[in-house]
DRENDRENMI-90676 format. One line per field, with one value per residue: residue in three letters; z, y, x of N, C-alpha, C, CB in turn; residue number from 0. Coordinates in steps of 0.02 Angstrom, whole numbers, plus 32768, in hexadecimal, padded with zeros to 4 digits. Each point is the difference from the previous one (the first is absolute). Glycine has a CB too. Layout:
N
residu c(ala; ...)
n_Z c(Z; ...)
n_Y c(Y; ...)
n_X c(X; ...)
ca_Z c(Z; ...)
ca_Y c(Y; ...)
ca_X c(X; ...)
c_Z c(Z; ...)
c_Y c(Y; ...)
c_X c(X; ...)
cb_Z c(Z; ...)
cb_Y c(Y; ...)
cb_X c(X; ...)
num c(NUM; ...)
# end
This chain:
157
residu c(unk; unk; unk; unk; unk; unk; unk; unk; unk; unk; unk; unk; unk; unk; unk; unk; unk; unk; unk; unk; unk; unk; unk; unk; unk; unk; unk; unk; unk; unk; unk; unk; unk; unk; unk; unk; unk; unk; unk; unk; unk; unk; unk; unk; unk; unk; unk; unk; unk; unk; unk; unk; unk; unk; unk; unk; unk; unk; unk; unk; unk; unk; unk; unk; unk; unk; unk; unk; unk; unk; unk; unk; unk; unk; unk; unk; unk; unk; unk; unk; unk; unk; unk; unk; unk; unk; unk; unk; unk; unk; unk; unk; unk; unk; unk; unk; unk; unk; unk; unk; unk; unk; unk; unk; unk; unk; unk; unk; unk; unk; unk; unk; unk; unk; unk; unk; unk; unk; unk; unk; unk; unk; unk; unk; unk; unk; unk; unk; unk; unk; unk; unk; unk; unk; unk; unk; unk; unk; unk; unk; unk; unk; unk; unk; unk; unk; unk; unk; unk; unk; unk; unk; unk; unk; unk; unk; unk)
n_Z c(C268; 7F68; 8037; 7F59; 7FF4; 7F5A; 8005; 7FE3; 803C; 8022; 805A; 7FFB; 8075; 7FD5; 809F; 8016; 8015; 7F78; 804B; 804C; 7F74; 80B8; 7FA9; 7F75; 8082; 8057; 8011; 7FC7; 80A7; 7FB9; 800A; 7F73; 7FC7; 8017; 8020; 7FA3; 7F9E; 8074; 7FBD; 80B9; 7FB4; 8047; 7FB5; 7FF7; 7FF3; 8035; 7FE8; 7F95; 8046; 7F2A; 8071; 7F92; 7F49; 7FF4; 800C; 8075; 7FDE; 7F5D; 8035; 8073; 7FE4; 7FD9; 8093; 8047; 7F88; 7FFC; 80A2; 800E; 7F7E; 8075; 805B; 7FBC; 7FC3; 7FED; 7FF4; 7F8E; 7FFC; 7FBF; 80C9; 7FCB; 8019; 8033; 7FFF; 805E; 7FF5; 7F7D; 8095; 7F5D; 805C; 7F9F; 8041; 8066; 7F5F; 8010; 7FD6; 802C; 8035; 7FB6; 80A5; 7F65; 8076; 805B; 8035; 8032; 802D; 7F98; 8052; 80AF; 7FE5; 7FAA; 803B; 7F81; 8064; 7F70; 7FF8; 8033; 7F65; 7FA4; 806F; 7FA2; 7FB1; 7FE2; 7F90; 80BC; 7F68; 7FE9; 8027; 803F; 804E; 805D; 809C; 7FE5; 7F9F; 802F; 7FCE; 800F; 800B; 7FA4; 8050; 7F84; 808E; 7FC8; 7FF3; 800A; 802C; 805B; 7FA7; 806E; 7F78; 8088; 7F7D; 8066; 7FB2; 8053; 80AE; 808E; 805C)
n_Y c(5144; 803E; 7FFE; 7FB8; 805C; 7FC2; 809D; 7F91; 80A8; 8076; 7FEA; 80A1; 7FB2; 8056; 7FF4; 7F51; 80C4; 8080; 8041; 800A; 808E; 8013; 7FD4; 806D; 806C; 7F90; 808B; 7FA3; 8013; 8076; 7F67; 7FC4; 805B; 7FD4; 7FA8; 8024; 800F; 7F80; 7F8E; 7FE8; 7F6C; 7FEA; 7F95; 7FEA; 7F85; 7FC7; 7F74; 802A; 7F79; 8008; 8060; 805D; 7FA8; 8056; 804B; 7FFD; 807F; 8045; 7FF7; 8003; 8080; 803F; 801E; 802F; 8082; 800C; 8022; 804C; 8033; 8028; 803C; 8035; 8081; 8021; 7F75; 806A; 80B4; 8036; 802A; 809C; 804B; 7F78; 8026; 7F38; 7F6D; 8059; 7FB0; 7FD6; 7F5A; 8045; 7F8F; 7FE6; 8013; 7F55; 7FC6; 7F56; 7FDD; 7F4A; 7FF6; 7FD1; 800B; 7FE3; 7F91; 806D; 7FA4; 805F; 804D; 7FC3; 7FCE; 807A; 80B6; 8039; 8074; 7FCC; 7FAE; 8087; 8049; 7F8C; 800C; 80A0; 8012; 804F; 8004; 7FFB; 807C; 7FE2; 80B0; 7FC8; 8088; 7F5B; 8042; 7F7A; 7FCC; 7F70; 7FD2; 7F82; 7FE5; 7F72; 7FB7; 7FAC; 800C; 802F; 8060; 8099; 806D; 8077; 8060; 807E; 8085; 8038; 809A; 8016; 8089; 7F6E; 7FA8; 8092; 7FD3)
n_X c(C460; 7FDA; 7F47; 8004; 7F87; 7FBE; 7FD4; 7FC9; 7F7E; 8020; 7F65; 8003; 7FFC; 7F88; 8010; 7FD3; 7FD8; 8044; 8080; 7F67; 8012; 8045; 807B; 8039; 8068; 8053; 8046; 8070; 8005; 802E; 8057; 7FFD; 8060; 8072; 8046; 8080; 7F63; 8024; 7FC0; 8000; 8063; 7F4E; 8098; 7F54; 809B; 7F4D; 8064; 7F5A; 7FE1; 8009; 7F8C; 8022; 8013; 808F; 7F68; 7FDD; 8078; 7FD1; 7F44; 7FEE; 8046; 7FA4; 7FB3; 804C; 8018; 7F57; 802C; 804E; 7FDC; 7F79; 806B; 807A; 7FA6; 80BD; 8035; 7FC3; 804E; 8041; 8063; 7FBC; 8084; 8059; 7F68; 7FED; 8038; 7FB4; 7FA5; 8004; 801C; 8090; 7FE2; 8085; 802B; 7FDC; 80B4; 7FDE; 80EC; 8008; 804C; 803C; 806C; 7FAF; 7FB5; 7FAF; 807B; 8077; 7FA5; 8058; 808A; 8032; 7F76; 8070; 7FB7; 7FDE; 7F74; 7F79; 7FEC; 7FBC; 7F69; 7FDD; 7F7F; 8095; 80A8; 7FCB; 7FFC; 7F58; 7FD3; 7F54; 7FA0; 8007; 7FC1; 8044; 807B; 7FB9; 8077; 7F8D; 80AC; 7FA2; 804A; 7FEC; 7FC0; 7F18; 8052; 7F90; 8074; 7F43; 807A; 7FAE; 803C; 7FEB; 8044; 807A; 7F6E; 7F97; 803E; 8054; 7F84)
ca_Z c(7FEC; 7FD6; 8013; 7FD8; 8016; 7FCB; 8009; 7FBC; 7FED; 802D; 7FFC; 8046; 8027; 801E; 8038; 7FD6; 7FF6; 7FF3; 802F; 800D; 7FCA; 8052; 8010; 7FC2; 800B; 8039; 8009; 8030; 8037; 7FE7; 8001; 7FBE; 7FC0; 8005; 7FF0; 7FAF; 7FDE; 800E; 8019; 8029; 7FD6; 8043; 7FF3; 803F; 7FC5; 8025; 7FCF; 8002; 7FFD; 7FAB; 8000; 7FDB; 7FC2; 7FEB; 7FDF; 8067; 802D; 7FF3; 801D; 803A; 8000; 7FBA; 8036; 8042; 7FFE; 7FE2; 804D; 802B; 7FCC; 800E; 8049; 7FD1; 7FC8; 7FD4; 7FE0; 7FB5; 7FDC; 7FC4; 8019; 7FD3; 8019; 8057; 802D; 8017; 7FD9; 7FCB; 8007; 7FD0; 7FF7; 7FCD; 8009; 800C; 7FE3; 801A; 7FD0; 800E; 7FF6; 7FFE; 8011; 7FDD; 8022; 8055; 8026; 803F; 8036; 7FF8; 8003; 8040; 8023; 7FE0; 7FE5; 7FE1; 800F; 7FB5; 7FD9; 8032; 7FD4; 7FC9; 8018; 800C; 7FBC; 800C; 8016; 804C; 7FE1; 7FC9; 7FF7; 7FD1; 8021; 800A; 804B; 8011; 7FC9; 8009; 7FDE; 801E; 7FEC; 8005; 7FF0; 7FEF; 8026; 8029; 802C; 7FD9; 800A; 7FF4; 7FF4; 8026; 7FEF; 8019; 8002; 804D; 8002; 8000; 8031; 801C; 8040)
ca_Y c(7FDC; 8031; 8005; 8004; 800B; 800B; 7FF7; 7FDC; 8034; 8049; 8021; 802D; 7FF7; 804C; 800F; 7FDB; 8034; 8039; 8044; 8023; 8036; 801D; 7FED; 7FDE; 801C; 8009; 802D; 7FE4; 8037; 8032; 7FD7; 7FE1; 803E; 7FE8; 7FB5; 7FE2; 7FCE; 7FBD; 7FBE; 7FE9; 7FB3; 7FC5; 7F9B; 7FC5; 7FC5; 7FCD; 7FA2; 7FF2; 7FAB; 7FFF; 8013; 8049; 8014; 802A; 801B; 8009; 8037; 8037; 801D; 8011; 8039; 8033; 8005; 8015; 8045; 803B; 800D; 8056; 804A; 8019; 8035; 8019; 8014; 8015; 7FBF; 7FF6; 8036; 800B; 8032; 8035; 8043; 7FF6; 8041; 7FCE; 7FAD; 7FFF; 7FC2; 7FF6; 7FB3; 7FE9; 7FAB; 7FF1; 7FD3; 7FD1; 7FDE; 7FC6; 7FF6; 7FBF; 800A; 7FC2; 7FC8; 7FE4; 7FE9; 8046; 7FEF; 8026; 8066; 8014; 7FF8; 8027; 8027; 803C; 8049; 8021; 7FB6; 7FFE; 802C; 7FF1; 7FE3; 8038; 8013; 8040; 8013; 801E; 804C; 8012; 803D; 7FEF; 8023; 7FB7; 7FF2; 7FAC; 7FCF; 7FB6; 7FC6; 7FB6; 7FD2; 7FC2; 7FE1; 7FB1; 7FCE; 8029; 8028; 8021; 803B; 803D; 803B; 803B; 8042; 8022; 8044; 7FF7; 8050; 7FFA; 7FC4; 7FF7; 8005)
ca_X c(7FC4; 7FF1; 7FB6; 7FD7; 7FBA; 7FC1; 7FA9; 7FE6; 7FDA; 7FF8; 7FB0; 7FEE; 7FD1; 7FD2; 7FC6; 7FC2; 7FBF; 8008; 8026; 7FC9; 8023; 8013; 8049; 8031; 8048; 800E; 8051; 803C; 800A; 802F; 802B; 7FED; 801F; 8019; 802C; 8022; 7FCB; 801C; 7FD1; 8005; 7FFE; 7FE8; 8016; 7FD6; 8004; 7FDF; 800D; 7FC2; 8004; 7FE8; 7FB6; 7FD4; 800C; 801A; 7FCC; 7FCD; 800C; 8011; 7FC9; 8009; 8016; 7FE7; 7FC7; 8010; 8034; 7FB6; 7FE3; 8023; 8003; 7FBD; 800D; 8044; 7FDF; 801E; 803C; 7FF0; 8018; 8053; 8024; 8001; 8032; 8014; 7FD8; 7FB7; 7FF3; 7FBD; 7FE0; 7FBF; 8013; 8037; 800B; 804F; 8021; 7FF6; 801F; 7FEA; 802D; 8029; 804C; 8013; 8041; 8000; 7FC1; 7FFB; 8019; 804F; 7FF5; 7FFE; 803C; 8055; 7FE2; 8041; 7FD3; 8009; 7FE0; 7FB7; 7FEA; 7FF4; 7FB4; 7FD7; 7FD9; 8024; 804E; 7FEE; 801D; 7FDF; 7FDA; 7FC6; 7FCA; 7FE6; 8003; 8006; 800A; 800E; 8022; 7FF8; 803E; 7FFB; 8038; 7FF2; 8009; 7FBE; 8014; 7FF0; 803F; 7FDF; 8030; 7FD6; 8011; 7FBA; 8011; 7FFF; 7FE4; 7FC2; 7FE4; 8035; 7FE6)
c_Z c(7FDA; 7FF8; 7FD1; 7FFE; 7FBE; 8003; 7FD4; 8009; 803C; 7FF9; 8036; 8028; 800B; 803F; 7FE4; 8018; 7FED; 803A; 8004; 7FD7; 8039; 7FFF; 7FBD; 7FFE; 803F; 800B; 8026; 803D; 7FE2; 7FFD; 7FB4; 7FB9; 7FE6; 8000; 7FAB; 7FD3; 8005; 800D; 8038; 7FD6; 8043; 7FBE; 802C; 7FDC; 803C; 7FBF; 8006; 800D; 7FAE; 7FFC; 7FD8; 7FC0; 7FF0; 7FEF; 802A; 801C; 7FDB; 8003; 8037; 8007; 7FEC; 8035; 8029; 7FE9; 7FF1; 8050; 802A; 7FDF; 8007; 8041; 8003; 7FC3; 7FD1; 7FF0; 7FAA; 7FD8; 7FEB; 8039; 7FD1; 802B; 8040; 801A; 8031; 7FCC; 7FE7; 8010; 7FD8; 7FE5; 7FB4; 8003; 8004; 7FC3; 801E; 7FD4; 8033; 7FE7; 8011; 8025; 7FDD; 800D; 803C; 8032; 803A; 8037; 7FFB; 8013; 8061; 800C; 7FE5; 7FDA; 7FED; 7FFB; 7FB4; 7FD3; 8026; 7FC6; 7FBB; 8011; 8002; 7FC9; 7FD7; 8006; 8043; 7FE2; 7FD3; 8017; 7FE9; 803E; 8028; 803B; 8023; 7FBE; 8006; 7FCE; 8024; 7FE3; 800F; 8007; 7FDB; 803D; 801D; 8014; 7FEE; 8025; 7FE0; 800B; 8004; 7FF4; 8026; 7FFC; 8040; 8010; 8015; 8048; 803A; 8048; 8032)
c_Y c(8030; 7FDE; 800E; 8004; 8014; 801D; 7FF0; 800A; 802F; 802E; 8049; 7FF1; 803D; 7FE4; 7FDF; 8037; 8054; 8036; 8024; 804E; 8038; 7FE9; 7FF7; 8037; 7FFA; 801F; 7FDE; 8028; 802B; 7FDB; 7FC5; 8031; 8009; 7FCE; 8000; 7FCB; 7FC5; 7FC0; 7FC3; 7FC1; 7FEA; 7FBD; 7FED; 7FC0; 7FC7; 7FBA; 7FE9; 7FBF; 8016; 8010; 8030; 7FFF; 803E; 8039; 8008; 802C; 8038; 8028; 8020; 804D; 8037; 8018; 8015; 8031; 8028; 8021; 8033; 802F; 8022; 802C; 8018; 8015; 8029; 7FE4; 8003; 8049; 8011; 8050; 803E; 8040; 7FED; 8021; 7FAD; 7FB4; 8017; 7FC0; 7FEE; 7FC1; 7FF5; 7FC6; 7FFB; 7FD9; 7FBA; 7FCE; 7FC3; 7FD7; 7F9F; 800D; 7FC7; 7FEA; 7FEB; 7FF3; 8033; 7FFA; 8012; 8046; 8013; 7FF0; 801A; 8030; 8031; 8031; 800B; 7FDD; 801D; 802D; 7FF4; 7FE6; 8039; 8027; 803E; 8003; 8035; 8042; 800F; 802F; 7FFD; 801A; 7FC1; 7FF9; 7FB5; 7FD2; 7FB8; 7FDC; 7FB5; 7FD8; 7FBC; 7FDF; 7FC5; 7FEA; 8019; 8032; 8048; 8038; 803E; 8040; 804A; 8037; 801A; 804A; 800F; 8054; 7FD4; 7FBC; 8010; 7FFF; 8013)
c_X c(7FD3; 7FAB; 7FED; 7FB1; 7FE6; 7FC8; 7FE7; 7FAB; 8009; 7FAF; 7FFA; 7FD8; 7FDE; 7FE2; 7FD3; 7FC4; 802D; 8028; 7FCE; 801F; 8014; 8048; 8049; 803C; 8018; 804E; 8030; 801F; 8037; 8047; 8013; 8023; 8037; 8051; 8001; 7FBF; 802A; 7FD6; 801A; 800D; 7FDC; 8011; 7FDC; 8010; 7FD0; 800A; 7FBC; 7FF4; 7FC5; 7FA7; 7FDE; 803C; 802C; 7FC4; 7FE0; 801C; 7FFF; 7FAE; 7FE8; 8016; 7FE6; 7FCD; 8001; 8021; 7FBF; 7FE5; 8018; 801D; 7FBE; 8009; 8038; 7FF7; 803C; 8036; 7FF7; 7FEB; 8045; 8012; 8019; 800D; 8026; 7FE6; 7FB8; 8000; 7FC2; 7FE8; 7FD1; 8013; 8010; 800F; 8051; 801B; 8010; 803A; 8023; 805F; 8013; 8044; 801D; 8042; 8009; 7FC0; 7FF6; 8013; 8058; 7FF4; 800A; 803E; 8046; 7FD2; 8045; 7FD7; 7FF0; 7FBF; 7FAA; 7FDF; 7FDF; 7F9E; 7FC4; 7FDD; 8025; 8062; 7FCD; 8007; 7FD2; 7FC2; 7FB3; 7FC5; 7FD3; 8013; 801B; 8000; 8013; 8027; 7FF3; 803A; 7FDF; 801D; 7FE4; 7FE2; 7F8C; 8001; 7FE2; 8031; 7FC5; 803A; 7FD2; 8038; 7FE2; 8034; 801D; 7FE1; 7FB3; 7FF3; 8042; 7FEA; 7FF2)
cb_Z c(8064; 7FBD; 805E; 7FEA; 8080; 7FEC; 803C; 7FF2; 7FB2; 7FE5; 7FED; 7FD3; 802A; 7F88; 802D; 8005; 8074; 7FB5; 7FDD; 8086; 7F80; 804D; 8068; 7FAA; 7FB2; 8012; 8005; 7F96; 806D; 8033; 808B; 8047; 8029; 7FFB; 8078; 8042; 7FA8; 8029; 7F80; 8058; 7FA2; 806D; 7FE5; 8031; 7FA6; 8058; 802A; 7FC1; 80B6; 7FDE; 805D; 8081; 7FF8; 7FE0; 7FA7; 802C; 8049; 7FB7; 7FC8; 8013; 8000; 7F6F; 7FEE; 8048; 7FC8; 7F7C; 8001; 8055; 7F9E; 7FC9; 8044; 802F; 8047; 8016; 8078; 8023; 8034; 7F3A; 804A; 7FAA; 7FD4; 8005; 7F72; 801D; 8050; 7F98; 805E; 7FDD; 8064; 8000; 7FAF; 8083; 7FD4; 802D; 7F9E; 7FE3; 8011; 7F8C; 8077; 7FAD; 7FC1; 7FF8; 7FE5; 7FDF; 8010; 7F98; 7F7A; 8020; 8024; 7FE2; 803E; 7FB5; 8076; 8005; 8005; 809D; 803D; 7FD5; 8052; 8058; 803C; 8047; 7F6A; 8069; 8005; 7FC2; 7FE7; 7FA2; 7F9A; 7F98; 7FF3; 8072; 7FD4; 8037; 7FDC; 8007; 8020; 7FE1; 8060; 7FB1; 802A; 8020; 8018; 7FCE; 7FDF; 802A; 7FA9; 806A; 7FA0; 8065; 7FB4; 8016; 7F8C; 7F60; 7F9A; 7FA5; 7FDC)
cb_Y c(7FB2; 8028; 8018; 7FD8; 8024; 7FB6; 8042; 7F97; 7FBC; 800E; 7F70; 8048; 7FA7; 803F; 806B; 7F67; 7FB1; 7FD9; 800B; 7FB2; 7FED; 7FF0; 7FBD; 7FC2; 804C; 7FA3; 806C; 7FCC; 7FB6; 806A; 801E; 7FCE; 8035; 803A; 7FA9; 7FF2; 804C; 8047; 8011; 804C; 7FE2; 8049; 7FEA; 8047; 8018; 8063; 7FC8; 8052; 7FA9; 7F90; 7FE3; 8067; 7FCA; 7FAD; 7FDD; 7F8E; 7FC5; 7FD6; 7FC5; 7F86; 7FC7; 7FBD; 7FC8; 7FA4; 7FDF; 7FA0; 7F94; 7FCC; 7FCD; 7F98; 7FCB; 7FB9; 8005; 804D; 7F96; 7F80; 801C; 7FCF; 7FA2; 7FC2; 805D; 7FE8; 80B4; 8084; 7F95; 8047; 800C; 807A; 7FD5; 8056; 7FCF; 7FF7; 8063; 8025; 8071; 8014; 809A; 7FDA; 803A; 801C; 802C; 8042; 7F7F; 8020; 7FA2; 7FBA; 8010; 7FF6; 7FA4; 7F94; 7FE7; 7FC4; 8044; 800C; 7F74; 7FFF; 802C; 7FDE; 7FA8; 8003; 7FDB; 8015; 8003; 7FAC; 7FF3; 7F92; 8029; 7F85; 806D; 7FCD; 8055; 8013; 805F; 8000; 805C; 8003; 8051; 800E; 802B; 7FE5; 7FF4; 7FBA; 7FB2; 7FCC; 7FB0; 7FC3; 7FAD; 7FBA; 8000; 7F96; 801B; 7F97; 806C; 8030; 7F8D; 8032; 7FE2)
cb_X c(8009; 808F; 7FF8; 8060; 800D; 8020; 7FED; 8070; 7FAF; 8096; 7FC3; 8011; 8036; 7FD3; 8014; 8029; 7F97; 7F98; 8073; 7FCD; 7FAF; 7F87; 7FA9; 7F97; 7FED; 7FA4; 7FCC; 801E; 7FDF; 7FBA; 7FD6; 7F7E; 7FC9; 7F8F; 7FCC; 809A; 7FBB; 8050; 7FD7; 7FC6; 807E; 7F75; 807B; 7F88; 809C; 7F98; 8085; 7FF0; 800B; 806A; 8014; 7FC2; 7F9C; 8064; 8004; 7FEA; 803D; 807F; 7FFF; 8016; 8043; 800C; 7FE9; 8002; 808D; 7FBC; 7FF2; 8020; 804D; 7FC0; 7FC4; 803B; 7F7F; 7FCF; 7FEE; 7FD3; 7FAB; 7FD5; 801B; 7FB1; 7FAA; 8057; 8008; 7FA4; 8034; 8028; 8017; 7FDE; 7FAF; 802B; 7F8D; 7FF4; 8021; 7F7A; 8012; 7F49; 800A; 7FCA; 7FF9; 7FB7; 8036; 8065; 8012; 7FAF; 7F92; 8031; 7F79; 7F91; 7FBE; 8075; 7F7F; 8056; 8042; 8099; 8087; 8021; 804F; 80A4; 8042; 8049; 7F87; 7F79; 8078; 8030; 807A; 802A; 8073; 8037; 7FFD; 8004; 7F9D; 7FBA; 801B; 7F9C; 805C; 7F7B; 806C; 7FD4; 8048; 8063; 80D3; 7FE8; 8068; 7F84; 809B; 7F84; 8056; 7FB2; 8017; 7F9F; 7FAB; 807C; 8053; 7FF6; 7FBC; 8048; 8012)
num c(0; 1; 2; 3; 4; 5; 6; 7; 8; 9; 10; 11; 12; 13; 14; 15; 16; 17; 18; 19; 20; 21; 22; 23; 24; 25; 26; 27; 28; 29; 30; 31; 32; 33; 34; 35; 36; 37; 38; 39; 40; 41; 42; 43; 44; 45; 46; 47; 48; 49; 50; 51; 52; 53; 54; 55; 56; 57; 58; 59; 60; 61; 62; 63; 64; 65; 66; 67; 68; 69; 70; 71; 72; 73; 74; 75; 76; 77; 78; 79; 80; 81; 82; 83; 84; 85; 86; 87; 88; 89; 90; 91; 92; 93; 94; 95; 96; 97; 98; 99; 100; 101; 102; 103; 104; 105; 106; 107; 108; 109; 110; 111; 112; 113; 114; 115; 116; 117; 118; 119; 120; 121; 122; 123; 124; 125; 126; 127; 128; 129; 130; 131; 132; 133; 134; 135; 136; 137; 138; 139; 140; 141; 142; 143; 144; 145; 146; 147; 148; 149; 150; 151; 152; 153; 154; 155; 156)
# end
């Protein structure tokens, strides 16, 4: 089953307030250092009812990401030297994706590992200093499919 997917935009989300200038370096642990550079994948799919707009959630979304990027401050930084993150609300990349061959009820119930990957803002191998990276997936049917990168030097927990 193959997971045709369109982006049909791409923005940055920033910190809806400033990184105070105390906090705009934050060192990685020695452990962190490290580690292989790699991105954690998260999939959240949810079936919407016609009640909300394609546009209401990709908002919504947007709003609520700026927000906890204010307190997760170094999501919306850049990873330098592999030594620390530069917290100077760089912001996340945000890309806004059409799914155009399948419904979200094919995707849950006959998921293909490989295909899933197409739902994600990020190849998992791909090399980039970009702590967090969203993708909102649309289906026809309402449906929507949130796709999540998260550094794992910078969010692993």
């Amino acid at each position: 089953m193959k997971i045709d997917v369109e982006v049909i935009s791409q923005e940055t989300v920033t910190p809806s307030s400033p990184t105070p200038h105390h906090l705009r370096h934050h060192q990685l642990s020695f452990l962190d250092q490290l580690a292989p550079h790699a991105y954690v994948p998260f999939l959240y799919f949810y079936s919407l009812p016609n009640t909300h707009s394609h546009t209401q959630i990709s908002t919504h979304l947007k709003k609520s990401l700026s927000k906890a990027l204010t307190q997760y401050y170094p999501l919306a930084g850049r990873v330098k030297l592999n030594l620390f993150v530069e917290c100077n609300d760089f912001g996340v990349p945000f890309y806004e994706a059409r799914v155009k061959s399948l419904s979200l009820s094919d995707v849950i119930t006959n998921p293909s590992l490989p295909e899933l990957n197409n739902l994600l803002p990020f190849k998992l191998d791909e090399l980039t200093d970009i702590a967090l990276g969203v993708q909102l997936n649309l289906f026809r049917c309402g449906g929507v499919a949130i796709g999540l990168c998260a550094s794992h030097r910078v969010a692993d927990g």
